[in-house]
C-alpha positions as CSV (number, residue, x, y, z in Angstrom):
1,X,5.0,14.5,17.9
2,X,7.5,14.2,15.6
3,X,8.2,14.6,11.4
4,X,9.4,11.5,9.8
5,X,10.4,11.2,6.5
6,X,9.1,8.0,4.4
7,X,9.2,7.2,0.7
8,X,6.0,5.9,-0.4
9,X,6.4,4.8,-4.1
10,X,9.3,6.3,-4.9
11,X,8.6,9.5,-3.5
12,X,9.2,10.9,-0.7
13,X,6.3,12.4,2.0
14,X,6.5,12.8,5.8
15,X,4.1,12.1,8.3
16,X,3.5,13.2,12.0
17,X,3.7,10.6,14.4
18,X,3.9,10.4,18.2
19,X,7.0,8.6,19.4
20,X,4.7,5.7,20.5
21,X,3.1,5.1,17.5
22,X,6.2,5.2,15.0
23,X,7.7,2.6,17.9
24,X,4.0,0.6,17.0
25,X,4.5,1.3,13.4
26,X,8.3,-0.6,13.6
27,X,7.0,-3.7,15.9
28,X,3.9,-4.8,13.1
29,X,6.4,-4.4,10.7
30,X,8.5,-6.8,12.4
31,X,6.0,-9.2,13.1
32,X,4.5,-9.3,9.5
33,X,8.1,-9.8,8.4
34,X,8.3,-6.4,6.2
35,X,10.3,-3.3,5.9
36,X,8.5,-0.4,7.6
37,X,8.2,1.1,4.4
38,X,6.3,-1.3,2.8
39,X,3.7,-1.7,5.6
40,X,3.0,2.1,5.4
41,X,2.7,1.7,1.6
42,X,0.0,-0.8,2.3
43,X,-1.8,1.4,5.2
44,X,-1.7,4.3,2.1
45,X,-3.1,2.2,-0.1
46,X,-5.7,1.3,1.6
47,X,-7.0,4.3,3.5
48,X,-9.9,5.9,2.9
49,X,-9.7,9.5,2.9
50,X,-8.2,11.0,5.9
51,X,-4.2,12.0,5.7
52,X,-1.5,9.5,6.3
53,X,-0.7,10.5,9.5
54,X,-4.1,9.9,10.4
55,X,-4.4,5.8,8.9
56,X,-1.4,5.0,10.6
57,X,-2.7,5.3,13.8
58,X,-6.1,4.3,12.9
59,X,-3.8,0.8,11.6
60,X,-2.1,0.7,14.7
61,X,-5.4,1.1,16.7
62,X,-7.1,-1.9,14.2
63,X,-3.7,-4.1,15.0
64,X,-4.2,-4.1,18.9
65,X,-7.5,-4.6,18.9
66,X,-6.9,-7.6,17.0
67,X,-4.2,-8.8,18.9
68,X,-6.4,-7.6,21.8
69,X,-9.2,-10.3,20.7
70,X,-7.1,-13.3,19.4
71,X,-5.6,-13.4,22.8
């Protein structure tokens, strides 16, 4: 797990990712066509409680299991 710096907003947090995950984080970001930024904005926005850390896997986790059933 690793410490990676973002700036959400303007300002800047960090959040602790496993390598695998941040490597998630980069590929739906590619495939929507955004900057990595401005997905995790979105994830932060729309979480629920919880830290950061925490809805970024839980978007990664929602983002294969949809791939998962549209196949």
């Amino acid at each position: 797990m690793r410490k990676r710096s973002v700036i959400l907003n303007g300002h800047a947090t960090s959040v602790s990712l496993e390598d695998a995950y941040w490597e998630e984080v980069h590929a739906m970001a590619v495939r929507e066509g955004i900057p990595v930024a401005a997905l995790i904005e979105r994830i932060d926005r729309s979480r629920q409680g919880g830290n950061l850390s925490s809805a970024i896997r839980l978007a990664v986790l929602a983002d294969y299991r949809a791939r998962i059933a549209g196949e």
